[in-house]
C-alpha positions in Angstrom: -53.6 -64.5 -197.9 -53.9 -65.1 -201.5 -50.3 -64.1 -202.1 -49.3 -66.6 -199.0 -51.6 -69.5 -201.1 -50.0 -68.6 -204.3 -45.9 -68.3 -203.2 -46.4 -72.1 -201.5 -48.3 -73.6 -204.7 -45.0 -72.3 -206.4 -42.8 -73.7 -204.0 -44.7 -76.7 -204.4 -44.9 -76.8 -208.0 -40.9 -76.1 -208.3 -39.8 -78.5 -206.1 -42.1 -81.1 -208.2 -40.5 -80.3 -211.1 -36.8 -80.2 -209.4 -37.8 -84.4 -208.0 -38.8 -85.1 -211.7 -35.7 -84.1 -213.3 -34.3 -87.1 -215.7 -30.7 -88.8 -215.0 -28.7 -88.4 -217.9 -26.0 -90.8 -219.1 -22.6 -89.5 -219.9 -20.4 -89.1 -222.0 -22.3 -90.4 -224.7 -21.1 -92.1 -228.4 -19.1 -95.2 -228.5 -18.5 -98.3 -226.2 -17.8 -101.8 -225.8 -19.6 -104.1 -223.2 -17.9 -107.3 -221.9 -18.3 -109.3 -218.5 -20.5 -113.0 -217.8 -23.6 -113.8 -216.9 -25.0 -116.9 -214.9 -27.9 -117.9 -216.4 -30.5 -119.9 -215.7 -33.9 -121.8 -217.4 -33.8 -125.5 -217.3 -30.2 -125.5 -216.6 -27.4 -123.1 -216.1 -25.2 -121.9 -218.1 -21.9 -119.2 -217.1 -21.3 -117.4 -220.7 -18.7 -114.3 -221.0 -20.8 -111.7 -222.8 -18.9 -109.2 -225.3 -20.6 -106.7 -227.7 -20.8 -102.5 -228.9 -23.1 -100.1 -229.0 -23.7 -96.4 -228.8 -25.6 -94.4 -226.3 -27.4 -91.0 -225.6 -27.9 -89.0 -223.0 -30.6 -91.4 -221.7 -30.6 -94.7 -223.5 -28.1 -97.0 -224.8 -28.2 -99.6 -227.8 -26.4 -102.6 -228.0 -26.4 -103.4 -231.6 -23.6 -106.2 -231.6 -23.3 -109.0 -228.9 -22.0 -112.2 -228.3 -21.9 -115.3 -226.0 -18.2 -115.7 -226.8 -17.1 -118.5 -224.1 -18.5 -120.3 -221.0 -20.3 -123.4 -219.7 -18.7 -126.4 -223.1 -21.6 -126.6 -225.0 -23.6 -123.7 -223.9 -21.9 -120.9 -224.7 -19.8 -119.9 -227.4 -20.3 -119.2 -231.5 -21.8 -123.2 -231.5 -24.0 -123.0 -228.2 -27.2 -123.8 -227.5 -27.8 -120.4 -225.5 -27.1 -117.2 -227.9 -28.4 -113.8 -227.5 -31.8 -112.8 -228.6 -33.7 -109.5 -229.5 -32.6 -105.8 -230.0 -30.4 -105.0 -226.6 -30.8 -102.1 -224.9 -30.6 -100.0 -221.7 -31.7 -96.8 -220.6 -32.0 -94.8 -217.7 -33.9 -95.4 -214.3 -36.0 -92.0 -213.6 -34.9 -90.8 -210.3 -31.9 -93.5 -209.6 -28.4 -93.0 -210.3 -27.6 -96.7 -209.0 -29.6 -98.3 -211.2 -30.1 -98.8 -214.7 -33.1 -100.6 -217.2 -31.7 -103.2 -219.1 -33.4 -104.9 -222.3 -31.5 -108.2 -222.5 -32.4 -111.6 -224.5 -31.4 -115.1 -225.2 -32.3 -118.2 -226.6 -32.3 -121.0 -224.5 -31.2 -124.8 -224.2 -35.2 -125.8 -224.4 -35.4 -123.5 -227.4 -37.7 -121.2 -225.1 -35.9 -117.8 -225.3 -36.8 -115.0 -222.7 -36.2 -111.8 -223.9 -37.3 -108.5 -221.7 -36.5 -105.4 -219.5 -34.8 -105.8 -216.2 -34.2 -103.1 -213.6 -30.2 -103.8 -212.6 -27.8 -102.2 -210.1 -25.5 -99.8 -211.8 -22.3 -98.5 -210.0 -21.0 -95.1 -211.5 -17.5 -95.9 -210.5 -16.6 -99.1 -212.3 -19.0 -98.4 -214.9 -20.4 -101.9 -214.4 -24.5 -103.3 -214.3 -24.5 -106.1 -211.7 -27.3 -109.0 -212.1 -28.7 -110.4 -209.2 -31.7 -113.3 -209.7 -33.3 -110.7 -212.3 -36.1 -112.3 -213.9 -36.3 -112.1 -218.1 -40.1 -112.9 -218.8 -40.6 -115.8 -221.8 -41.0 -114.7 -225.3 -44.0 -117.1 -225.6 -46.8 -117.1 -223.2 -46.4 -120.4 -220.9 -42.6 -121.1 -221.7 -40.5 -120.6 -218.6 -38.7 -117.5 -217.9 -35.0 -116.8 -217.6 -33.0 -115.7 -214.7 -29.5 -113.8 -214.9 -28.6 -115.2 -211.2 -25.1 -113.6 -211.1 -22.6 -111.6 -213.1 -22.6 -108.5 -215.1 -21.6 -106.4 -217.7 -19.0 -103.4 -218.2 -18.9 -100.1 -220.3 -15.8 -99.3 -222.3 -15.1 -96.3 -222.4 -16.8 -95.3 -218.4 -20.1 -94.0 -218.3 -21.9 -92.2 -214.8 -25.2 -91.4 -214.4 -26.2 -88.4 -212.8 
């Protein structure tokens, strides 16, 4: 009985361990991001969104982006709505469809939001697709952000797997 007790504990215990296993991100090194995204705090704005990074096997850092184009006035090297914070992504435990995003900008009201977002990720355009995700306000009691629409691209492809 014992031996009965002690080969389903391991059976138990390895498939435990086999449900835990981390995604990875692949290849890593080198990319480019670029794509739009709808944003939205007091008004909205449509920016394109261009910038490079590197990445590991599990996270990614964008150390350069921009708000190159979009809504006149908003967007662009003289907007009102430019990024904000370190930018980053990493992997979603478990998930190969989505991915954790950190993702920032200052806004029109001069109230930036600046937080992580969980985001659909689709391994065969390489691409993170927003959908109403919610960026919480930097300050306590400013309003937050939301990326209604859009997304982003990696250059060259990554999958998760």
């Amino acid at each position: 009985m014992k031996k009965v007790a002690f080969a389903i504990a391991s059976m138990i215990a390895i498939g435990a361990a086999s449900a835990a296993s981390a995604q990875t991100i692949s290849p890593t090194g080198s990319f480019t991001i670029s794509g739009s995204a709808v944003m939205q705090q007091s008004t909205t704005a449509n920016c394109t969104i261009a910038g490079s990074g590197s990445n590991t096997s599990t996270v990614g850092t964008i150390a350069s982006r921009s708000f190159p184009s979009g809504t006149f006035g908003l967007c662009g090297p003289l907007g009102l709505v430019q990024p904000y914070g370190a930018w980053s992504f990493r992997v979603a435990p478990g998930l190969t469809n989505k991915i954790y995003l950190k993702v920032g900008a200052n806004t029109v009201l001069n109230k930036p939001c600046y937080g992580e977002v969980l985001v659909d990720w689709d391994n065969a355009t390489s691409k993170a697709t927003f959908n109403n995700n919610v960026i919480p306000p930097v300050n306590a009691g400013d309003p937050s952000c939301t990326l209604v629409s859009g997304g982003v691209t990696i250059s060259s492809a990554r999958t998760i797997s």
